[in-house]
N, CA, C and O atoms as a Tripos MOL2 file, in Angstrom:
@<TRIPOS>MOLECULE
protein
  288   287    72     0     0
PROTEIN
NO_CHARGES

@<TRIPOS>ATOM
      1 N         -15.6920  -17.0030  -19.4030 N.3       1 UNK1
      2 CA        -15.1990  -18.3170  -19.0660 C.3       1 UNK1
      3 C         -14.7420  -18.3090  -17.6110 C.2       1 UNK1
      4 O         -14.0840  -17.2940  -17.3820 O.2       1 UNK1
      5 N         -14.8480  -18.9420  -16.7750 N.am      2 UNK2
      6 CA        -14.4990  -19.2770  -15.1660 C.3       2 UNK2
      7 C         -13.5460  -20.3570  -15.5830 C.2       2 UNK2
      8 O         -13.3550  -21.2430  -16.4160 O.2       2 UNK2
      9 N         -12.9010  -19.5720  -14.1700 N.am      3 UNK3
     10 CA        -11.7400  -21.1570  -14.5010 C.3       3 UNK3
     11 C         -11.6530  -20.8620  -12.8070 C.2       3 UNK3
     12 O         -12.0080  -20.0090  -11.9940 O.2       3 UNK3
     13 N         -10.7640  -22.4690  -12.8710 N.am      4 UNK4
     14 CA        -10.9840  -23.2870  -11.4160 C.3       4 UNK4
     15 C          -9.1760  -22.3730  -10.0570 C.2       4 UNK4
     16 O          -8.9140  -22.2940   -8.8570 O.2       4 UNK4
     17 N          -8.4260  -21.8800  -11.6300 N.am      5 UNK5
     18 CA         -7.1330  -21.7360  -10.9670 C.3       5 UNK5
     19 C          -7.1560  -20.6570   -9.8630 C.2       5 UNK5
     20 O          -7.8150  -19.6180   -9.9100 O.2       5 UNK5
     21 N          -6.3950  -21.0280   -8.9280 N.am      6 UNK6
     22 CA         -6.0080  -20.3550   -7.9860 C.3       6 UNK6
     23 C          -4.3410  -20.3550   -7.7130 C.2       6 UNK6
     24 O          -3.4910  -21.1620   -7.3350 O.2       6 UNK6
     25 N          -4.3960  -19.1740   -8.0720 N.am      7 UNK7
     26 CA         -2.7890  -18.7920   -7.6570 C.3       7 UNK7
     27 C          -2.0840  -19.2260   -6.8730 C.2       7 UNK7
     28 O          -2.3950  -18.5960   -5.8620 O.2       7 UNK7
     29 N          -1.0350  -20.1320   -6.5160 N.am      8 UNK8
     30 CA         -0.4330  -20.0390   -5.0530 C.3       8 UNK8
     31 C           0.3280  -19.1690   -4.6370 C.2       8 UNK8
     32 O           1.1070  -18.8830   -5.5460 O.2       8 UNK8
     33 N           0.5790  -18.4260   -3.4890 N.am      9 UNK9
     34 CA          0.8130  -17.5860   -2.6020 C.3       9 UNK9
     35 C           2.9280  -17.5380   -2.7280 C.2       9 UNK9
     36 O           3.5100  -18.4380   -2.1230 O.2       9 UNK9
     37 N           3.6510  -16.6600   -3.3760 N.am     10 UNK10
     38 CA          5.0410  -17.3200   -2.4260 C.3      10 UNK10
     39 C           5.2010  -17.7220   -1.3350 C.2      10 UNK10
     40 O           4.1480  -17.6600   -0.7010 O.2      10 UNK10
     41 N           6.1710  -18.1920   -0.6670 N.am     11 UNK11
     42 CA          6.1370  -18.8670    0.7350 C.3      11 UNK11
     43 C           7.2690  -17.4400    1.3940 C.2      11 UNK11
     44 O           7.6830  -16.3970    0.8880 O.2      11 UNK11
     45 N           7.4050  -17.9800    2.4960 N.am     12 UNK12
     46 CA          7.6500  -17.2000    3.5200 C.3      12 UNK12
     47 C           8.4530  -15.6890    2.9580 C.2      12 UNK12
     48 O           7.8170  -14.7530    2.4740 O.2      12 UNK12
     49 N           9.4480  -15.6930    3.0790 N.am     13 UNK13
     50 CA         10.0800  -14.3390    2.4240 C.3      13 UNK13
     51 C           9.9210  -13.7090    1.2650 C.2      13 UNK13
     52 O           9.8730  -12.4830    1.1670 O.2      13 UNK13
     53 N           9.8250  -14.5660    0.2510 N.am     14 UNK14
     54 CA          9.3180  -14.0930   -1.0510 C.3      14 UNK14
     55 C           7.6150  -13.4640   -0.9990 C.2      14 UNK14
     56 O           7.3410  -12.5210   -1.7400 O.2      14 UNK14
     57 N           6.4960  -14.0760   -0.0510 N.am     15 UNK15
     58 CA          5.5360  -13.4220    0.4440 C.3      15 UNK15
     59 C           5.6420  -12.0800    1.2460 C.2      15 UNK15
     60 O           4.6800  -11.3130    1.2860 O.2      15 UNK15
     61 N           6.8330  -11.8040    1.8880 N.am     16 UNK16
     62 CA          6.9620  -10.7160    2.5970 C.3      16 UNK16
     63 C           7.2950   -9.8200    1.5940 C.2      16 UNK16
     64 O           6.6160   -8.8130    1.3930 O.2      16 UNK16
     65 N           8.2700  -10.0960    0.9550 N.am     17 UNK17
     66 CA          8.6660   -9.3800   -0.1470 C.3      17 UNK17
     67 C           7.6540   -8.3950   -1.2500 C.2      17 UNK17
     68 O           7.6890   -7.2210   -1.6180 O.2      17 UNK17
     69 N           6.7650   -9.5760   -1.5300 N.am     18 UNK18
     70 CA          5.5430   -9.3350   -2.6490 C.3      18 UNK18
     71 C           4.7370   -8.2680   -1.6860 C.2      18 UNK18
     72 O           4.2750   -7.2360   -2.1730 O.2      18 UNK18
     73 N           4.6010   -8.5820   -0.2910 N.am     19 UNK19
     74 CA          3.4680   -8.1830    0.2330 C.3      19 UNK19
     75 C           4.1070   -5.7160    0.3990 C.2      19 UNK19
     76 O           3.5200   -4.6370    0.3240 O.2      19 UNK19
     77 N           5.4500   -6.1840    0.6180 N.am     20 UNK20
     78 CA          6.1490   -5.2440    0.6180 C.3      20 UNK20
     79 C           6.3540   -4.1650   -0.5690 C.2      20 UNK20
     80 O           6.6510   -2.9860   -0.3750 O.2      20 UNK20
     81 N           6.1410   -4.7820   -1.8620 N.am     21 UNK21
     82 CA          6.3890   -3.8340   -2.9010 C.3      21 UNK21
     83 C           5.1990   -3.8890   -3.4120 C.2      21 UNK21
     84 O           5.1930   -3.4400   -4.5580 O.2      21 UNK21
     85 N           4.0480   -4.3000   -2.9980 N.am     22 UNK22
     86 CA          2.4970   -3.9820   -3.1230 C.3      22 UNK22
     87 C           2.2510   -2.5430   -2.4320 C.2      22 UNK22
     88 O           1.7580   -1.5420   -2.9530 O.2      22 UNK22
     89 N           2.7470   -2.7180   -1.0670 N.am     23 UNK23
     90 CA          2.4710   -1.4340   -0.1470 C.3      23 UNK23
     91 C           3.1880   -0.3530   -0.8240 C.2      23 UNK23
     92 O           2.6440    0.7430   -0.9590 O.2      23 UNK23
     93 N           4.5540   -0.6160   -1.3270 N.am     24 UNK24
     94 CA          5.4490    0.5980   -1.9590 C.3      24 UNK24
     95 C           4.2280    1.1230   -2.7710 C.2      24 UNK24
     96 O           3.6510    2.1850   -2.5400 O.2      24 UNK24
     97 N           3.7980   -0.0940   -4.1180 N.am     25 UNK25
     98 CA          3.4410    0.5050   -5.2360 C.3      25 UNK25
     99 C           1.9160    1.5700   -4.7970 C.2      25 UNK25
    100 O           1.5810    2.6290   -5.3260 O.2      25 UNK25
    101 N           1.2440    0.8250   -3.6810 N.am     26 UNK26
    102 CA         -0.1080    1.6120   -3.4340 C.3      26 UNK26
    103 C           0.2570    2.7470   -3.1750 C.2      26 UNK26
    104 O          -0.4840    3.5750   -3.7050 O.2      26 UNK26
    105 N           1.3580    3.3350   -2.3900 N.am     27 UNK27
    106 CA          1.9280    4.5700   -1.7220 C.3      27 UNK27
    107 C           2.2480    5.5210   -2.9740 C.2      27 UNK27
    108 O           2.1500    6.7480   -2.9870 O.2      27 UNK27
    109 N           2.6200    4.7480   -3.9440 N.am     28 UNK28
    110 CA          3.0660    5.8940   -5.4610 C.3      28 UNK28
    111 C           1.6770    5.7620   -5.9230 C.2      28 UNK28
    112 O           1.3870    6.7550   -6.5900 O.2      28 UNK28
    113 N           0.6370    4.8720   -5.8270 N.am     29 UNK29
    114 CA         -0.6000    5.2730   -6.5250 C.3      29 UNK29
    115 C          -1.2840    6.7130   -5.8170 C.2      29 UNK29
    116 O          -1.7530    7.6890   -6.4030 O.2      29 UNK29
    117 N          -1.1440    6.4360   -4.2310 N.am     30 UNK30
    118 CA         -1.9850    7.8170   -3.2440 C.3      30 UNK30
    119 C          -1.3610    8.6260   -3.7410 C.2      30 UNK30
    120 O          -2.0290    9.5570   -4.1900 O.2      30 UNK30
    121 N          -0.0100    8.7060   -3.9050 N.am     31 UNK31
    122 CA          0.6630   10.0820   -4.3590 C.3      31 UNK31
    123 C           0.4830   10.4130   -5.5590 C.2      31 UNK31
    124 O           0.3410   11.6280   -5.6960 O.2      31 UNK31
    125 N           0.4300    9.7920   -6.5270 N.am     32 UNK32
    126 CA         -0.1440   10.1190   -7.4850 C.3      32 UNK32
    127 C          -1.5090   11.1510   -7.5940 C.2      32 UNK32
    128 O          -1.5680   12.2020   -8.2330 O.2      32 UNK32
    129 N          -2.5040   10.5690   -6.8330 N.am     33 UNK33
    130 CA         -3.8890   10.8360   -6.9780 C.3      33 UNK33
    131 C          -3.7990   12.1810   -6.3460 C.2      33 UNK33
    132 O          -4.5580   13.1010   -6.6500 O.2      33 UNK33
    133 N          -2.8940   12.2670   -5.5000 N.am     34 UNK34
    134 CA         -3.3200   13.3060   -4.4720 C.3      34 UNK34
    135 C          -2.2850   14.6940   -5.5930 C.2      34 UNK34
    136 O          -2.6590   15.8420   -5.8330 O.2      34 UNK34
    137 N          -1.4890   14.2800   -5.8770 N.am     35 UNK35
    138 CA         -1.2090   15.3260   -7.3580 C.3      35 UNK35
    139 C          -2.1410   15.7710   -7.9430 C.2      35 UNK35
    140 O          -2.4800   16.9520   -8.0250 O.2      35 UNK35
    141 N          -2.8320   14.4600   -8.5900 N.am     36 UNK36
    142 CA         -4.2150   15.1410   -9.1840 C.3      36 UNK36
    143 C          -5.0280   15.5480   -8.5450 C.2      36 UNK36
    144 O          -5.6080   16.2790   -9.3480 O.2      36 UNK36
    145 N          -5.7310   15.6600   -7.3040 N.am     37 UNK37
    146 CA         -6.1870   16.4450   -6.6190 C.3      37 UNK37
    147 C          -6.0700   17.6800   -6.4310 C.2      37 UNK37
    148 O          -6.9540   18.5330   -6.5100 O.2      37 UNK37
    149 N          -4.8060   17.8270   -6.1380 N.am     38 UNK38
    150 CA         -4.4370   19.2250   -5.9860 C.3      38 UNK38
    151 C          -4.4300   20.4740   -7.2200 C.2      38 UNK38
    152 O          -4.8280   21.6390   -7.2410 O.2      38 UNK38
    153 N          -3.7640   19.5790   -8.2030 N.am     39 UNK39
    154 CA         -4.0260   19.9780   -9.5730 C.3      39 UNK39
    155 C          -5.3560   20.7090  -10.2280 C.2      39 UNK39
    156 O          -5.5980   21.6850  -10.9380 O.2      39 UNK39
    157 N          -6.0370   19.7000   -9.5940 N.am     40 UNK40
    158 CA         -8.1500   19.8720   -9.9240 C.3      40 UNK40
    159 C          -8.5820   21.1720   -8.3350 C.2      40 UNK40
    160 O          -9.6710   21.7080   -8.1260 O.2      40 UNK40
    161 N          -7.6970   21.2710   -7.7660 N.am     41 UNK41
    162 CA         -8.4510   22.4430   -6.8100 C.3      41 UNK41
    163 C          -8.6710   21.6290   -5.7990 C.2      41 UNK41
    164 O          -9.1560   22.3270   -4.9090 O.2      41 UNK41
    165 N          -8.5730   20.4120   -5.4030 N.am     42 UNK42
    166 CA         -9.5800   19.5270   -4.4940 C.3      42 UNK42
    167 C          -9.2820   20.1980   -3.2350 C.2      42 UNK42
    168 O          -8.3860   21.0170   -3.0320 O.2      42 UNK42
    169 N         -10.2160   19.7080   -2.3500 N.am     43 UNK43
    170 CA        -10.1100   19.9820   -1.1110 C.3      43 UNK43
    171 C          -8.7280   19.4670   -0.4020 C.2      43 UNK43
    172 O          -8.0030   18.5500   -0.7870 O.2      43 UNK43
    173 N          -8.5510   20.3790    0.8340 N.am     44 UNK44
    174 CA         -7.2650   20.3250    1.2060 C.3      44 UNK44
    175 C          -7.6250   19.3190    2.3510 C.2      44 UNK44
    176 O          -6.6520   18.6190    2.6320 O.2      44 UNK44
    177 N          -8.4390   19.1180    2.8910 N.am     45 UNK45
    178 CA         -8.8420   17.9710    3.9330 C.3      45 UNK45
    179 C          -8.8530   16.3440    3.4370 C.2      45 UNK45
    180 O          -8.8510   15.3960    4.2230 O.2      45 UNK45
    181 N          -8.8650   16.2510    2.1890 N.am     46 UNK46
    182 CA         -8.6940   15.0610    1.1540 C.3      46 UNK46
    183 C          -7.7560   15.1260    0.7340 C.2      46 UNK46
    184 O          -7.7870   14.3230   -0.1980 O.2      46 UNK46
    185 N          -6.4840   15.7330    0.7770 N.am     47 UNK47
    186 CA         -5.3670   16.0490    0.0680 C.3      47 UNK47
    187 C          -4.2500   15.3810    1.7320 C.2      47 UNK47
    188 O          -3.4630   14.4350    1.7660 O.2      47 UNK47
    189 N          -4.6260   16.2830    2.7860 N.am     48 UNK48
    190 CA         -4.4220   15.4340    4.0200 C.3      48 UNK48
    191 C          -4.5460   14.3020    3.9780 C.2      48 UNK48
    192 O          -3.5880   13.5320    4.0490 O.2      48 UNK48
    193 N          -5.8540   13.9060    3.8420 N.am     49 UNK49
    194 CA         -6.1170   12.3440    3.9940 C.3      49 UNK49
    195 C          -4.9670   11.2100    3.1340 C.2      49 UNK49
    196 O          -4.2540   10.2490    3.4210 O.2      49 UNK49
    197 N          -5.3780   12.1420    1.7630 N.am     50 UNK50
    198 CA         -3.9440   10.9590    0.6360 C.3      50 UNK50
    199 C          -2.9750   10.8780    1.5510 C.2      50 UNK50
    200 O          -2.8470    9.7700    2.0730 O.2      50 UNK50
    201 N          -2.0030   12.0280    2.0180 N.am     51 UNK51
    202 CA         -0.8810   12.7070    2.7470 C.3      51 UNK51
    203 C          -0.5950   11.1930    3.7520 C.2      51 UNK51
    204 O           0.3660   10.4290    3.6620 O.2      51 UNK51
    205 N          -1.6910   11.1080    4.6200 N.am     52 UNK52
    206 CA         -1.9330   10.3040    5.3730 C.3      52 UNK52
    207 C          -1.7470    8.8840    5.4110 C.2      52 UNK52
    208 O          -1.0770    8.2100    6.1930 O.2      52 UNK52
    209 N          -2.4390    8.5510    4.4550 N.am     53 UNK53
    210 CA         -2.7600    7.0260    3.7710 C.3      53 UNK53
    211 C          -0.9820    6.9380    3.0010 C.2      53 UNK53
    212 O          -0.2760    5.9300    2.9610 O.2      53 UNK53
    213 N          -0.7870    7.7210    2.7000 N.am     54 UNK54
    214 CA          0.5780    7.5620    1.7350 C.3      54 UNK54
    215 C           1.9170    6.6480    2.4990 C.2      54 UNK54
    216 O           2.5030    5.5760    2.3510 O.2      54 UNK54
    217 N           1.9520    8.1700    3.6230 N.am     55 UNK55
    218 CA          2.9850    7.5350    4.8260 C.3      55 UNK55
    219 C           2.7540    6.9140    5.4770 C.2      55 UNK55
    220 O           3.6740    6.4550    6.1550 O.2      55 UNK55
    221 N           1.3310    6.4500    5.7360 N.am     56 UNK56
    222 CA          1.3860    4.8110    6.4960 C.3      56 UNK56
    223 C           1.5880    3.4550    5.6150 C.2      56 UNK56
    224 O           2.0480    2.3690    5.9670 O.2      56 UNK56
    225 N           1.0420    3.9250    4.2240 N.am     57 UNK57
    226 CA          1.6540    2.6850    3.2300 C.3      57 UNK57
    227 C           2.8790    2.6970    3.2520 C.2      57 UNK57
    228 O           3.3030    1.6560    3.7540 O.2      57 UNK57
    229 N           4.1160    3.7790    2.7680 N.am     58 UNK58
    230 CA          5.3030    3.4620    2.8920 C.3      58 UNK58
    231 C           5.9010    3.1490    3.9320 C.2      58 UNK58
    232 O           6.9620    2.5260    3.9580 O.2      58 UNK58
    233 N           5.2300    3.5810    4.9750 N.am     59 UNK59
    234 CA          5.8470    2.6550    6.7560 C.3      59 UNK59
    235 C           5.6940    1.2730    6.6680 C.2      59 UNK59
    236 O           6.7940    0.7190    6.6900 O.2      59 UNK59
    237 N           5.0650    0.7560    6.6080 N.am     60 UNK60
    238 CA          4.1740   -0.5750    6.2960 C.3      60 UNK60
    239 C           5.6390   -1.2300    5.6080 C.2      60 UNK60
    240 O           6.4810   -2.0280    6.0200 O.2      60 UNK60
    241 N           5.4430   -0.3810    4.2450 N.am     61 UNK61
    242 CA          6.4200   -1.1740    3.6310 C.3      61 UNK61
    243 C           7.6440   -1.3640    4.3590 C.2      61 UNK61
    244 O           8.0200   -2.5340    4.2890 O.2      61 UNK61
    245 N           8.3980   -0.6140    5.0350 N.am     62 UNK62
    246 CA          9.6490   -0.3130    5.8390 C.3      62 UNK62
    247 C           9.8090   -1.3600    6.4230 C.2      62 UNK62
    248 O          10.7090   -2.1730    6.2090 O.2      62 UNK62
    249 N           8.6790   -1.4580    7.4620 N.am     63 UNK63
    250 CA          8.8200   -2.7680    8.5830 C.3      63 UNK63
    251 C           8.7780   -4.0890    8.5580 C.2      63 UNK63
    252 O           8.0010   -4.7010    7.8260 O.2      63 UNK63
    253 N           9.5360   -4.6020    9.2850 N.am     64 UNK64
    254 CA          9.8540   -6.2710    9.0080 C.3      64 UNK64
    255 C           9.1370   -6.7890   10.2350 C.2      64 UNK64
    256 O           8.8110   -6.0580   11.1700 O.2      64 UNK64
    257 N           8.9120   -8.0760   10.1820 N.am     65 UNK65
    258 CA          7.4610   -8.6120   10.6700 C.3      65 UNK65
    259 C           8.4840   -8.7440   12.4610 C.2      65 UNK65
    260 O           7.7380   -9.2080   13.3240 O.2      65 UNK65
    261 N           9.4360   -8.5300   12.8180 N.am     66 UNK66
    262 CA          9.6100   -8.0890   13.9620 C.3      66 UNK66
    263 C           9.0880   -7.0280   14.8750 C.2      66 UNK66
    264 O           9.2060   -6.8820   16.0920 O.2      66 UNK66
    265 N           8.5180   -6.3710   14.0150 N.am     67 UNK67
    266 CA          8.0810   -5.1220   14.4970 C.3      67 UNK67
    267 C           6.9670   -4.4380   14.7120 C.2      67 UNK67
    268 O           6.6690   -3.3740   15.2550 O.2      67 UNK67
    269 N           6.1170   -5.7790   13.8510 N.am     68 UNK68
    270 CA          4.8760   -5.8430   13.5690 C.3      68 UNK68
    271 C           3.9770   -6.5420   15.0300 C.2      68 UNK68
    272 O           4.1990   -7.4970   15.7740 O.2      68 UNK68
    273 N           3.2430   -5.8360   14.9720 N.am     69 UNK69
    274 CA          2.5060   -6.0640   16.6580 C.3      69 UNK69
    275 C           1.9810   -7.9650   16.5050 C.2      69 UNK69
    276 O           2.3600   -8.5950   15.5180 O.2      69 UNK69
    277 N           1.3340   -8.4740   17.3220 N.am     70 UNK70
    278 CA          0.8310   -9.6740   16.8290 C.3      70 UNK70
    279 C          -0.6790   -9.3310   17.2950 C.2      70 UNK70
    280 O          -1.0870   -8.6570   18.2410 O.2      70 UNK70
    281 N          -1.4650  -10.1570   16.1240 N.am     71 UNK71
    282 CA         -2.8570  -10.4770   16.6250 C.3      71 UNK71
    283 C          -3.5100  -11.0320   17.8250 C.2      71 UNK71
    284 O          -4.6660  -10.7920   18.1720 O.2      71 UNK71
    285 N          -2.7450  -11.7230   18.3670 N.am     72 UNK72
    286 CA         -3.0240  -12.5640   19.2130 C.3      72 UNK72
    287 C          -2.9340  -11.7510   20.4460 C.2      72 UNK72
    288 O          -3.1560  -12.2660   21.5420 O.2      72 UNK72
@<TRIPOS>BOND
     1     1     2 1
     2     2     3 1
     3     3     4 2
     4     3     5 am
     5     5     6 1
     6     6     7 1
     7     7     8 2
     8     7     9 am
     9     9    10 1
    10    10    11 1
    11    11    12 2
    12    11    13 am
    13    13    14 1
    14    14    15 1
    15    15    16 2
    16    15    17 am
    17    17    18 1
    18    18    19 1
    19    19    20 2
    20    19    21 am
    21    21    22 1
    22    22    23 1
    23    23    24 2
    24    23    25 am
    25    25    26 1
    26    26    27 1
    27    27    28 2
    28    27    29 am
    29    29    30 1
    30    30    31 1
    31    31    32 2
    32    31    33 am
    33    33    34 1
    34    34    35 1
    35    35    36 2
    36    35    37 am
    37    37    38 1
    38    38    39 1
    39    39    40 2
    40    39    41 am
    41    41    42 1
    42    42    43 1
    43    43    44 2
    44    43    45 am
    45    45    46 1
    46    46    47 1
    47    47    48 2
    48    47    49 am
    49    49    50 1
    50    50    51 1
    51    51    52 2
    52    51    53 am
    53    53    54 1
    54    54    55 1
    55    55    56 2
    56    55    57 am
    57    57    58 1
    58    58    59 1
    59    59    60 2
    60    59    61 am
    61    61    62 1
    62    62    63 1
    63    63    64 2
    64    63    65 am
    65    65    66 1
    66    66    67 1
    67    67    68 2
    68    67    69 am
    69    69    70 1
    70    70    71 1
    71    71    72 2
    72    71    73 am
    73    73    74 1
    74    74    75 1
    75    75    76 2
    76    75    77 am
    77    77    78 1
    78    78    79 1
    79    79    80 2
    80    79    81 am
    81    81    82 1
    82    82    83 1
    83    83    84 2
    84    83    85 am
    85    85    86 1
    86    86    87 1
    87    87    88 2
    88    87    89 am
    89    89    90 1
    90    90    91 1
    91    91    92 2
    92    91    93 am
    93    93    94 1
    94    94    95 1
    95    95    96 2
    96    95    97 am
    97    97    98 1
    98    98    99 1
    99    99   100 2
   100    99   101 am
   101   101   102 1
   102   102   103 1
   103   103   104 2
   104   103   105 am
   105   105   106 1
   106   106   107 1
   107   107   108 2
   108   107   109 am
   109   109   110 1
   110   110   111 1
   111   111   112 2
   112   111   113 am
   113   113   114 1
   114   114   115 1
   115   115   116 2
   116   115   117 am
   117   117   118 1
   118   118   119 1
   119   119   120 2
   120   119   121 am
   121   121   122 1
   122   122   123 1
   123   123   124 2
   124   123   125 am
   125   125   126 1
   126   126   127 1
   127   127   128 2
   128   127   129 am
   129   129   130 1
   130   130   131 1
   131   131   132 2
   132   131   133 am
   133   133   134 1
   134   134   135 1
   135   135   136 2
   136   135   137 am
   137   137   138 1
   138   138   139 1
   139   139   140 2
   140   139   141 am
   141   141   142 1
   142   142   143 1
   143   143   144 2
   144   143   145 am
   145   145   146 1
   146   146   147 1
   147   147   148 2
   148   147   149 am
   149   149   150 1
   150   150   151 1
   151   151   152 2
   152   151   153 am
   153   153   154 1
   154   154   155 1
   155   155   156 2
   156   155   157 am
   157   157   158 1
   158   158   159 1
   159   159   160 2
   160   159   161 am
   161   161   162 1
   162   162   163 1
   163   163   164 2
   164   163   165 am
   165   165   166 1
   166   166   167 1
   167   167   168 2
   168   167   169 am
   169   169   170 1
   170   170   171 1
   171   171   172 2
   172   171   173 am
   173   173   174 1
   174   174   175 1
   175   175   176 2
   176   175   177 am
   177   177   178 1
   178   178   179 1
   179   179   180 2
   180   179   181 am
   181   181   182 1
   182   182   183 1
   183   183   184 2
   184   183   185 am
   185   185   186 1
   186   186   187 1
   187   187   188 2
   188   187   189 am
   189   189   190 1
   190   190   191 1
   191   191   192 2
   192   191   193 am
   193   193   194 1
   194   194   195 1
   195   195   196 2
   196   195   197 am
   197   197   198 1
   198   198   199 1
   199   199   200 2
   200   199   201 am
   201   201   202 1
   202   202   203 1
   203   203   204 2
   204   203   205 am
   205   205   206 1
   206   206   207 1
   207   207   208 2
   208   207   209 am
   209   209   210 1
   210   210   211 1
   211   211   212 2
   212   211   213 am
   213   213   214 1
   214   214   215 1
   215   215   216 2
   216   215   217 am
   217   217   218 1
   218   218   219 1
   219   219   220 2
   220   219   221 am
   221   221   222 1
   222   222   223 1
   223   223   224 2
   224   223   225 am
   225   225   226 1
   226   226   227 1
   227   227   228 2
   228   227   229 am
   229   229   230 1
   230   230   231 1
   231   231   232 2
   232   231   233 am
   233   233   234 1
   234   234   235 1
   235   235   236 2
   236   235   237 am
   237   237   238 1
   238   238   239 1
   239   239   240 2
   240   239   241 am
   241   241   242 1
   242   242   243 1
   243   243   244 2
   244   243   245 am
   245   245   246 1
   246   246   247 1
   247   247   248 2
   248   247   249 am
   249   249   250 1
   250   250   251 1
   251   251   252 2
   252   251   253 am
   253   253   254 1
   254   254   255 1
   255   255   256 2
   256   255   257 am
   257   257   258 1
   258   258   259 1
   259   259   260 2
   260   259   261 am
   261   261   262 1
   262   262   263 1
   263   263   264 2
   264   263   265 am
   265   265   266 1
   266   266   267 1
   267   267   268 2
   268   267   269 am
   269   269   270 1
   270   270   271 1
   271   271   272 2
   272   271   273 am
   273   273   274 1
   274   274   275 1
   275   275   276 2
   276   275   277 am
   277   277   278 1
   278   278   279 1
   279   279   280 2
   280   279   281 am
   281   281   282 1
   282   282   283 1
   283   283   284 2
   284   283   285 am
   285   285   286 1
   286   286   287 1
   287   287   288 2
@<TRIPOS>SUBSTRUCTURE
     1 UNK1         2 RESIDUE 1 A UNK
     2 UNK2         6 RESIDUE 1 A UNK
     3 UNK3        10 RESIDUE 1 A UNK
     4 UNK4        14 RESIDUE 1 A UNK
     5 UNK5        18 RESIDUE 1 A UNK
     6 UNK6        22 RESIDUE 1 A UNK
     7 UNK7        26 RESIDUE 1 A UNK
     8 UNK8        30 RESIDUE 1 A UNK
     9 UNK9        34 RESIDUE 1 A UNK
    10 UNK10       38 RESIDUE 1 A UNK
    11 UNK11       42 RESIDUE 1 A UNK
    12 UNK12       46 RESIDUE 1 A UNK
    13 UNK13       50 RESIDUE 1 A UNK
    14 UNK14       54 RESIDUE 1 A UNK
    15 UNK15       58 RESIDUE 1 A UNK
    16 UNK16       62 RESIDUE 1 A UNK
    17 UNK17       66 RESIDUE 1 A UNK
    18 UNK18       70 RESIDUE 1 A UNK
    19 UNK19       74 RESIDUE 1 A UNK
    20 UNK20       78 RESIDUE 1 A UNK
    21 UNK21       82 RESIDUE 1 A UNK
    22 UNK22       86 RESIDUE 1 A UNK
    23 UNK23       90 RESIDUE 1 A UNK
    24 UNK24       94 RESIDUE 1 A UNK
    25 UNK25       98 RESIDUE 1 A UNK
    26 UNK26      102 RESIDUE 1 A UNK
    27 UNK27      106 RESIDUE 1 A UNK
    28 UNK28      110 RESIDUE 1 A UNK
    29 UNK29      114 RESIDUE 1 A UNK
    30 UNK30      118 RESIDUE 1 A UNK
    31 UNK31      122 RESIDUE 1 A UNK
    32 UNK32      126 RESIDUE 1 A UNK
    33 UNK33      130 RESIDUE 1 A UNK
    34 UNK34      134 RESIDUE 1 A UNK
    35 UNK35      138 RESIDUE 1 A UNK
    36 UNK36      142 RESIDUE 1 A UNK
    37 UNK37      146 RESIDUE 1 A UNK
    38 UNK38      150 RESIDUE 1 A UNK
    39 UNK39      154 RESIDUE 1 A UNK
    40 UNK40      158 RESIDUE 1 A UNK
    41 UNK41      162 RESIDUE 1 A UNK
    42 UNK42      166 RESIDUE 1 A UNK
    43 UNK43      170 RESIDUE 1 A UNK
    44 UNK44      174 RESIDUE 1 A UNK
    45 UNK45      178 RESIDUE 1 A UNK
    46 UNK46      182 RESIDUE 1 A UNK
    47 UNK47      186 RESIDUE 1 A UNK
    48 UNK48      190 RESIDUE 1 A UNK
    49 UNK49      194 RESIDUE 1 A UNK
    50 UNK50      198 RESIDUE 1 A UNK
    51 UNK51      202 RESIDUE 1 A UNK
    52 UNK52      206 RESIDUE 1 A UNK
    53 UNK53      210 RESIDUE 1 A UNK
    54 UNK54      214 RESIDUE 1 A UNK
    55 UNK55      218 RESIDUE 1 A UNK
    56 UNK56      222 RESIDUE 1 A UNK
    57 UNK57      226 RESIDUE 1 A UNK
    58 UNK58      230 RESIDUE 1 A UNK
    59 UNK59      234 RESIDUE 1 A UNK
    60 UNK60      238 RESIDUE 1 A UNK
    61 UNK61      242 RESIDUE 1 A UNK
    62 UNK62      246 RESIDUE 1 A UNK
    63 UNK63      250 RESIDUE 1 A UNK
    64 UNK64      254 RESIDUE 1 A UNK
    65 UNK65      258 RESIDUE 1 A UNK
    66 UNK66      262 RESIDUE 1 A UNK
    67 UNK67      266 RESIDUE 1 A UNK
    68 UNK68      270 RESIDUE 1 A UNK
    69 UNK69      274 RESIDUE 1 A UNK
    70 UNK70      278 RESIDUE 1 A UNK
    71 UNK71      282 RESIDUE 1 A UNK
    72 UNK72      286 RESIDUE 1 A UNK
């Protein structure tokens, strides 16, 4: 079944907010994975990489849109 709905977005802070404990939650998913990686033997150059991806998601989350460069 298709349906027509589209979610609306929170507005200003409550969007920062959402957008903020999205980044938290992705950062406990990399860490997660990269447990299991390590667990399974994986390579240590992919184990970096999670490492990587992890602490720039939880930075992300940290920063408030002051700090955040602009597009423009």
């Amino acid at each position: 079944m298709c349906s027509n709905f589209t979610p609306r977005p929170p507005a200003g802070d409550a969007a920062s907010e959402a957008v903020r404990d999205w980044l938290e939650t992705q950062s406990r998913v990399v860490s997660y994975w990269r447990e299991v990686l390590i667990a399974a033997g994986g390579e240590l150059e992919l184990v970096g990489a999670l490492d990587a991806h992890a602490d720039f998601l939880a930075a992300a989350a940290r920063r408030r849109s002051a700090e955040i460069p602009s597009l423009q």
